[in-house]
MIDOLO-752707 format. One line per field, with one value per residue (C-alpha): residue number from 1; residue in one letter; x, y, z. Coordinates in Angstrom, 3 decimals, decimal comma, padded with zeros to 6 digits, m for minus. Layout:
REM MIDOLO-752707
k: [NUM|...]
r: [a|...]
px: [X|...]
py: [Y|...]
pz: [Z|...]
This chain:
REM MIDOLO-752707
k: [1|2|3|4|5|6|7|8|9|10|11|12|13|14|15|16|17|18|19|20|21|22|23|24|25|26|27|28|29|30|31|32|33|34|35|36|37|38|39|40|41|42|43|44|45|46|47|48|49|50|51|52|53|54|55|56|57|58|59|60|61|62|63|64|65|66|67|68|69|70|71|72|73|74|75|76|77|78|79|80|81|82|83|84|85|86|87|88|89|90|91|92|93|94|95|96|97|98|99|100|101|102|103|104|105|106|107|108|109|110|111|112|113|114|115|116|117|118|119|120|121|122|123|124|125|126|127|128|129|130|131|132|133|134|135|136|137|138|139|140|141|142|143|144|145|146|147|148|149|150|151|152|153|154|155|156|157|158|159|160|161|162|163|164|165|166|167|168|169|170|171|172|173|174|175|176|177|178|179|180|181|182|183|184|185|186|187|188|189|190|191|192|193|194|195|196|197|198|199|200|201|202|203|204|205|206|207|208|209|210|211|212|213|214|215|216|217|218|219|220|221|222|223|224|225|226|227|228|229|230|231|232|233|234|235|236|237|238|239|240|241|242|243|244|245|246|247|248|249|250|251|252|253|254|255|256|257|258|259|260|261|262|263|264|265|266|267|268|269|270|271|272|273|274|275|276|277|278|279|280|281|282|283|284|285|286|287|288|289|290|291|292|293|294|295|296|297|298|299|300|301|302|303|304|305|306|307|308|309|310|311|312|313|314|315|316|317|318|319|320|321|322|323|324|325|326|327|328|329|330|331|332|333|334|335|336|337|338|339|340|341|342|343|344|345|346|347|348|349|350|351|352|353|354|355|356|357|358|359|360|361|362|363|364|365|366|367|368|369|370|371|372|373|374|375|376|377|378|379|380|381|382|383|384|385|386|387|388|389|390|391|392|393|394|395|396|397|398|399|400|401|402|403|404|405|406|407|408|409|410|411|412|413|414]
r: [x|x|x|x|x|x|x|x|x|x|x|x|x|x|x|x|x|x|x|x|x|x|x|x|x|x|x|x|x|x|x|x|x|x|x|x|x|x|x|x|x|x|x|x|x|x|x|x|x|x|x|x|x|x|x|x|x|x|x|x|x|x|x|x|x|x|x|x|x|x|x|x|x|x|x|x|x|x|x|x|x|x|x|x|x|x|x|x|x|x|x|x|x|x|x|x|x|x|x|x|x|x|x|x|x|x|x|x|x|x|x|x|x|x|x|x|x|x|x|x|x|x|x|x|x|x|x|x|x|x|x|x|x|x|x|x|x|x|x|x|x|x|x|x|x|x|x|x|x|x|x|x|x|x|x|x|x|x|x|x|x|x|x|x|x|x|x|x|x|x|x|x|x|x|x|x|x|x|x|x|x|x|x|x|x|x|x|x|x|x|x|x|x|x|x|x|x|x|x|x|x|x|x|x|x|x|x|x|x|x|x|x|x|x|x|x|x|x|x|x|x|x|x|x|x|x|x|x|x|x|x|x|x|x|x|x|x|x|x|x|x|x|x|x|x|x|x|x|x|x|x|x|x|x|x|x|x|x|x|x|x|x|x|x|x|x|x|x|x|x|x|x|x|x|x|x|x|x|x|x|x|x|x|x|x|x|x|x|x|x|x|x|x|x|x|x|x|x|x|x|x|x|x|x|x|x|x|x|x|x|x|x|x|x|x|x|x|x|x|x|x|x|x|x|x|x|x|x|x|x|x|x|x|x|x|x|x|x|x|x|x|x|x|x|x|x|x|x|x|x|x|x|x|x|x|x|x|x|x|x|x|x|x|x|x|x|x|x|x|x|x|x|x|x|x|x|x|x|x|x|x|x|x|x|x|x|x|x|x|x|x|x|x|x|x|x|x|x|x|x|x|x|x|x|x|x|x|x|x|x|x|x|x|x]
px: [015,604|016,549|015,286|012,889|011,391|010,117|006,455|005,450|006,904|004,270|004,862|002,980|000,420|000,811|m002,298|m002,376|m002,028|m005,234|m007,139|m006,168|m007,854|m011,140|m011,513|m011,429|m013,718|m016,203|m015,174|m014,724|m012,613|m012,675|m014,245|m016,111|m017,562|m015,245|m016,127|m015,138|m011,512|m010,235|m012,110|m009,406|m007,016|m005,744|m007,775|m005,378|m005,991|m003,214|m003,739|m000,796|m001,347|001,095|001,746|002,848|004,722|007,309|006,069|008,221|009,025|010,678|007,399|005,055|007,234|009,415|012,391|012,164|014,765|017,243|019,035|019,938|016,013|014,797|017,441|016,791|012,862|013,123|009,575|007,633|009,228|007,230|006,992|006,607|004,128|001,356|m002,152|m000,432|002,176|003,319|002,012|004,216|005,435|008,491|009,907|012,370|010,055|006,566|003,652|001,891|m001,088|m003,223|m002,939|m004,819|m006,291|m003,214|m001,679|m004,732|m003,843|m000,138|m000,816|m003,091|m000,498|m002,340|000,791|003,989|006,596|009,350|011,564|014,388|013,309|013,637|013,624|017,296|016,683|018,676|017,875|014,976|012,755|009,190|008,458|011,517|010,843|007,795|008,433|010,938|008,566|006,005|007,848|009,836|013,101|016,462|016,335|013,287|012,140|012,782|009,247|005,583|004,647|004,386|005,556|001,799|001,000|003,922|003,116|m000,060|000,945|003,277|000,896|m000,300|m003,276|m006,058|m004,809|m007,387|m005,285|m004,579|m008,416|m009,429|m007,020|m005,775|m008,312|m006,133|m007,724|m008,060|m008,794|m005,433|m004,462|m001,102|001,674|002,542|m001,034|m000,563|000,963|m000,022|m002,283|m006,379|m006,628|m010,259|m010,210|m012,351|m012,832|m014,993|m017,949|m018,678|m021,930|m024,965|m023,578|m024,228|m027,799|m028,318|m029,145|m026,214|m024,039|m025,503|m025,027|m021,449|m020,974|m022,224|m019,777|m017,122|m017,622|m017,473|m014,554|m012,685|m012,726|m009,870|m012,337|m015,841|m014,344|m013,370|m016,764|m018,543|m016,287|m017,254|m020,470|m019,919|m017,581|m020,233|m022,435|m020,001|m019,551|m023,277|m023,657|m020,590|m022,639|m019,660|m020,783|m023,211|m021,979|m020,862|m019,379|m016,097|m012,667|m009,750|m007,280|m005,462|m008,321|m009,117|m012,620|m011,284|m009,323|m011,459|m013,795|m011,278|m010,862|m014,416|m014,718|m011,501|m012,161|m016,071|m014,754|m011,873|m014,068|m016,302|m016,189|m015,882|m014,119|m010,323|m007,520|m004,930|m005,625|m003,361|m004,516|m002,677|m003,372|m001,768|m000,496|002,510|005,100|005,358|007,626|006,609|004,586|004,480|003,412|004,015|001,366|m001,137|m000,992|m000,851|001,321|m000,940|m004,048|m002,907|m002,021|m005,432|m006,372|m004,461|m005,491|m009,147|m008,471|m006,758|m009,726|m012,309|m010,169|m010,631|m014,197|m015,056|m013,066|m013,973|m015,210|m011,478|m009,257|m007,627|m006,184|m005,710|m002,203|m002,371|001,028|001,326|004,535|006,056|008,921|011,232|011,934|012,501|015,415|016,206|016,503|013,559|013,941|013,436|009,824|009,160|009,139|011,269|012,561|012,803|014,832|016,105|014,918|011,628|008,751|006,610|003,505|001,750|m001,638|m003,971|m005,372|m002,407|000,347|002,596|002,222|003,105|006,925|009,361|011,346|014,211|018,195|018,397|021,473|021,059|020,996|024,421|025,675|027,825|025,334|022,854|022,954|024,741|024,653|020,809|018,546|017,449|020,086|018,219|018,718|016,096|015,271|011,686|011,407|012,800|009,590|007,347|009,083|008,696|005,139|004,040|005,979|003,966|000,644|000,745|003,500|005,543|009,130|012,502|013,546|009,984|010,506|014,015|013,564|010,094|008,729|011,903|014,302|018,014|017,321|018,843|020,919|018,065|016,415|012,623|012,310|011,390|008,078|005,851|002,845|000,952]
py: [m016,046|m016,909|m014,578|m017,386|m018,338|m014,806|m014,991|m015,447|m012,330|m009,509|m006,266|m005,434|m002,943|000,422|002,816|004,397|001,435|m000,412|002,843|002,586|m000,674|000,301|003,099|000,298|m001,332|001,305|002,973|006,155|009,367|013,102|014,123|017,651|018,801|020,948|023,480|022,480|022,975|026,354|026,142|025,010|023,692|019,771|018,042|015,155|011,599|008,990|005,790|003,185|m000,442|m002,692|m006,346|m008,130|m011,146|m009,861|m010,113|m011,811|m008,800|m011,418|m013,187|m009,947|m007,847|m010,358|m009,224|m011,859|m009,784|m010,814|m014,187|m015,149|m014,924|m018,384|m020,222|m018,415|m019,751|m023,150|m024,261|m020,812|m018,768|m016,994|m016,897|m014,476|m017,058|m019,308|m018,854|m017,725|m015,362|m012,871|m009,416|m007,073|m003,330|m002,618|m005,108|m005,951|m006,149|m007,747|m008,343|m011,054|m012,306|m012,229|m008,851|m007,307|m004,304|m002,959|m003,561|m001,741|001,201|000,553|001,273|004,224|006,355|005,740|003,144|003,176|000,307|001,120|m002,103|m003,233|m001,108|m001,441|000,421|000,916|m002,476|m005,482|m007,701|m010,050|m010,193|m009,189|m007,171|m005,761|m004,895|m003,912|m001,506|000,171|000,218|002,128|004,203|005,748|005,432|004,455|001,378|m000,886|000,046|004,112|005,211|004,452|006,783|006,271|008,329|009,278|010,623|013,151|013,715|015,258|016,589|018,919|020,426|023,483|022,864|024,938|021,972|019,848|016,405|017,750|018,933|015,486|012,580|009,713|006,519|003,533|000,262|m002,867|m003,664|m001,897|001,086|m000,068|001,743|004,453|006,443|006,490|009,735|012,684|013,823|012,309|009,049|007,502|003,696|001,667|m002,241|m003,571|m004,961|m008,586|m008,003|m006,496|m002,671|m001,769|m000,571|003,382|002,556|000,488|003,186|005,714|003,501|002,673|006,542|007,047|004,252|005,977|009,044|008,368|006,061|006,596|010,008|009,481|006,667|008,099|011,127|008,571|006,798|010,231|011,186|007,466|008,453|011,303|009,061|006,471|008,511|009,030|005,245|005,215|007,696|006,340|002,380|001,178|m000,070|m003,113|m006,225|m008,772|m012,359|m012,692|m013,941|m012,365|m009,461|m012,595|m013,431|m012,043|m011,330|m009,973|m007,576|m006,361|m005,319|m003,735|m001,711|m001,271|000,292|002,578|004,078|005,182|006,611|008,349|009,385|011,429|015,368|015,643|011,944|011,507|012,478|009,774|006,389|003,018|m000,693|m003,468|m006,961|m010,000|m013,667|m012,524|m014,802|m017,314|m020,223|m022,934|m023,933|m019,928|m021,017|m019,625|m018,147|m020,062|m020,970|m018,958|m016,172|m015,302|m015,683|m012,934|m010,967|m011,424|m009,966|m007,077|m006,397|m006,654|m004,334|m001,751|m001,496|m001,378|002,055|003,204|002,727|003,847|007,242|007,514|011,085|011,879|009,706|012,215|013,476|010,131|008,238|004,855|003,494|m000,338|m001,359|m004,497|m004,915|m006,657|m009,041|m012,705|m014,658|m015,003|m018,667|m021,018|m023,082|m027,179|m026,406|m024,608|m021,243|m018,603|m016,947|m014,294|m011,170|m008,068|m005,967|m006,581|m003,831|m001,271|000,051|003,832|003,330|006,497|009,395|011,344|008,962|010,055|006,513|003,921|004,174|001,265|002,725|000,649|000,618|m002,801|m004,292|m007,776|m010,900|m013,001|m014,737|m011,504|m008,649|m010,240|m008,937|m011,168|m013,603|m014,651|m011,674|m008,741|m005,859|m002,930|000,085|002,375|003,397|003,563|006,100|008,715|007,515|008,430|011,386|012,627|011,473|012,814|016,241|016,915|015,514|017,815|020,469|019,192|020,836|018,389|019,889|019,200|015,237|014,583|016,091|015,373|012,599|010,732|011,318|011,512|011,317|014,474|012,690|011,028|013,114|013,157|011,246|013,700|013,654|010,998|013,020|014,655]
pz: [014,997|011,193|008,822|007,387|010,690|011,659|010,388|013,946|014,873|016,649|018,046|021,540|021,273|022,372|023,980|020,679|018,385|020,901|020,429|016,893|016,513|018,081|016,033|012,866|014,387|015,198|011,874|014,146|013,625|013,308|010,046|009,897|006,889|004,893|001,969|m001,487|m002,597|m004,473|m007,529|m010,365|m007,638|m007,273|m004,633|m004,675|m003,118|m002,117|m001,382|m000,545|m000,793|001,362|000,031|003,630|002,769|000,049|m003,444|m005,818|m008,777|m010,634|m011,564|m010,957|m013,294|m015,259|m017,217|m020,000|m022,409|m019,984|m020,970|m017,081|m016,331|m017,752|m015,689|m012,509|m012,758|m013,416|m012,741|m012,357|m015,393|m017,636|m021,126|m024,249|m026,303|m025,511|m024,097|m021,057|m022,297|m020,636|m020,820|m022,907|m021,175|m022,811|m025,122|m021,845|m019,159|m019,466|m016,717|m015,279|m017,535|m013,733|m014,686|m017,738|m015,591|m015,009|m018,587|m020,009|m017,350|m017,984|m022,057|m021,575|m019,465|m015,691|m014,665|m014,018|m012,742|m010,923|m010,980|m008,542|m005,780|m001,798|001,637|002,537|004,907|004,066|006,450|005,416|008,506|007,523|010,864|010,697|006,975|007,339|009,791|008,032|004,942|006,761|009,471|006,990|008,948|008,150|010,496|012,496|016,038|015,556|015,770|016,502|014,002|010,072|007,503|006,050|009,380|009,620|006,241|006,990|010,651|008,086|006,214|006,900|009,035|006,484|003,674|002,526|003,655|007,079|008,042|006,796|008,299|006,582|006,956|007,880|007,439|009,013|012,686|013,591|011,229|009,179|011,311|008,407|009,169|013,158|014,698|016,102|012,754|013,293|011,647|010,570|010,903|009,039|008,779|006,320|008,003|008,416|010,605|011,622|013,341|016,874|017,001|018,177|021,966|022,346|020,852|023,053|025,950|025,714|025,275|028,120|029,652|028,400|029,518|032,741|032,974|029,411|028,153|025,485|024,415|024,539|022,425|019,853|019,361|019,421|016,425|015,156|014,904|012,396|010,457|010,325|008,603|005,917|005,547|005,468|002,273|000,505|001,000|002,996|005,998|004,725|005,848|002,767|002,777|000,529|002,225|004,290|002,989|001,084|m001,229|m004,242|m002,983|000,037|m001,455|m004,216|m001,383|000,645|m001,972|m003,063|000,803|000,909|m002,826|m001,316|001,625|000,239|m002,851|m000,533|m000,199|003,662|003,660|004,167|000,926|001,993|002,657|003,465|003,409|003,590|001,984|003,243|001,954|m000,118|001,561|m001,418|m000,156|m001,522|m004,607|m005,618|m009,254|m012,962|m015,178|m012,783|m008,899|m005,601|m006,860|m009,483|m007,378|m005,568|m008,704|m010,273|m006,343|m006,674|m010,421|m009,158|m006,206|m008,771|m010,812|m007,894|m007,054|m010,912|m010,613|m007,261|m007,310|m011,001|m009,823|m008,320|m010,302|m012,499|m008,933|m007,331|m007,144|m006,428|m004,969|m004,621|m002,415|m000,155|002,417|000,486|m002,215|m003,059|m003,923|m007,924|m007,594|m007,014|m004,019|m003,555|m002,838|m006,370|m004,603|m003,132|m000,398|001,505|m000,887|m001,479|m004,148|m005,914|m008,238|m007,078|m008,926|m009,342|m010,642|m011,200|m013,512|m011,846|m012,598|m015,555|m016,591|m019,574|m018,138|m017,168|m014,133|m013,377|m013,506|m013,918|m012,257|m014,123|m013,009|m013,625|m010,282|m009,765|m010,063|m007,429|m004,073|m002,058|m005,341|m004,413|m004,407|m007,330|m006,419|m005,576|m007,636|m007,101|m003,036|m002,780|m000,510|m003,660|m005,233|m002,647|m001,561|m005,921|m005,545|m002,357|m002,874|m006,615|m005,176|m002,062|m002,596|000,059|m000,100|m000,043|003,185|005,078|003,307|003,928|007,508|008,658|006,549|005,766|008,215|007,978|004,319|002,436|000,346|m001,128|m003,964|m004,769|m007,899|m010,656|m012,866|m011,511|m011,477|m014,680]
């Protein structure tokens, strides 16, 4: 199958990833109450935000102090002047103008870019990609478990994190939150909710026929009346996880529910449409629809874990990049290496991360794509090990596998 063609691709369901998906969409998992935190100590909150498609870090992030840029982007490049300049970062790199919110959070020390980043994959076929994204392996097809969930399954079990799950959302949890550790699906709702004496009755059901399953809707229950506190379970209109409206409600949702006391510390959601081959669009378009999506959905997690946010890292990631060149259909292909983002009250923000490799015909990879320079799993390793006080050994052994050679990246977090 050529690496273009694969947007078709789907992986069969497993027991756990089908029991996965009905907990989403009963909203169901394990979440007893828990007493506060240590007085004085971090209660820290993660949440990772997966772009499926491949965003395009040349437009999202573009480097317009480099003098091979312009020529690259015929038809989409963007521009230091005009009504719709560029946002300035650094005087080299600027940002998007879909996205004031996170140039506001960029200048006040909550964000930091990490540019000319990727997985170790590179291939360019989005399953593929995205399963090494999320597994947190060296290579596709190594494990049904993500790298969040061993995360938490190597905690000590009397850590906050690991008595409260990760909440995975969407009708099947993204693969990095499945494993072993208890996972809280949620979907946001789109309907009227099963009444109480239908509940009860397909309990009953279950417990005849389906233990595994009737001990997963009892627990959805509990988790239900979570949702119900936080106001996340009323049913709303708005469009799909590709819509800006879709997205800024995804993340109204997640924010509540990770916001709460007894609700989960680590979270992952996924929004789709990033696959921008044709008629991706400059300062205006599809491309920065999305943006102004994302920039929405960052500042519906400011506001709705205002309460938490000076413990809360936001990290904003994709499977792979685009190609540097525009294609005959004024957009771009699939890539190599592209941006991430760290939003939050944790982040030690207003920072350009990148070693950038340039972009002449001979410093692309494979003369088409951004060369990758920074491996993104050092940035989530540096992130995850200050948030949670995860040692290297536990990351590069557990969470990361096969990855000692690959340091935590230093000083992310305040």
């Amino acid at each position: 199958m050529a690496a273009d063609d694969d947007d078709c691709e789907r992986m069969t369901p497993s027991r756990r990833a089908v029991l996965g998906a009905a907990s989403a969409l009963f909203a169901w998992s394990y979440m007893p109450k828990f007493a506060h935190a240590a007085a004085g100590a971090r209660d820290s909150r993660f949440l990772l935000v997966v772009l499926r498609g491949a965003l395009d870090g040349l437009s999202a992030v573009p480097p317009l102090g480099d003098p091979d840029y312009a020529a690259l982007r015929e038809g989409i490049a963007l521009g230091k002047d005009g009504p719709e300049a560029a946002l300035p970062l650094d005087g080299f790199f600027y940002l998007h103008p879909a996205m004031p919110n996170l140039a506001r959070l960029y200048a006040s020390g909550q964000a930091a870019i990490v540019h000319a980043s990727a997985t170790g994959y590179r291939e360019r076929s989005h399953f593929d990609g995205q399963d090494v994204l999320e597994s947190g392996q060296g290579g596709p097809g190594k494990t049904e478990s993500g790298w969040l969930n061993r995360l938490i399954a190597s905690l000590p079990p009397g850590e906050a994190v690991s008595r409260h799950g990760a909440l995975g959302v969407g009708v099947v949890p993204p693969l990095v939150v499945r494993g072993e550790a208890p996972v809280l699906g949620w979907a946001p709702p789109r309907m009227a909710r099963a009444g109480a004496d239908l509940v009860q009755r397909l309990g009953d059901l279950y417990g005849e026929r389906d233990p595994a399953l009737a001990l997963v809707l009892k627990r959805a229950i509990e988790t239900e009346a979570i949702a119900s506190r936080q106001g996340a379970e009323q049913p709303r209109g708005g469009g799909g996880p590709d819509s800006a409206e879709g997205m800024k409600r995804i993340a109204e949702g997640a924010a509540r529910l990770v916001g709460a006391e007894d609700g989960p510390r680590i979270a992952a959601l996924a929004f789709e449409g990033w696959d921008t081959h044709a008629n991706e669009g400059g300062a205006k378009g599809r491309l920065a629809t999305l943006l102004g999506g994302l920039d929405g959905a960052l500042a519906s997690f400011e506001s709705g874990l205002k309460p938490v946010w000076k413990d809360t890292a936001v990290m904003v990631v994709t499977e792979f990049g685009r190609t540097a060149r525009v294609n005959g259909t004024v957009g771009t292909d699939h890539g190599t290496g592209t941006v991430a983002f760290l939003v939050g009250g944790a982040v030690r923000g207003r920072r350009m991360i990148a070693d950038w490799p340039g972009l002449r015909p001979e410093q692309l990879h494979e003369q088409r794509d951004l060369r990758p320079t920074t491996d993104i799993r050092a940035v989530a390793k540096g992130v995850v090990a200050d948030l949670f006080g995860l040692s290297g050994p536990v990351l590069a052994e557990k969470v990361f596998p096969g990855t000692g050679d690959l340091r935590p990246m230093q000083g992310l977090v305040v």
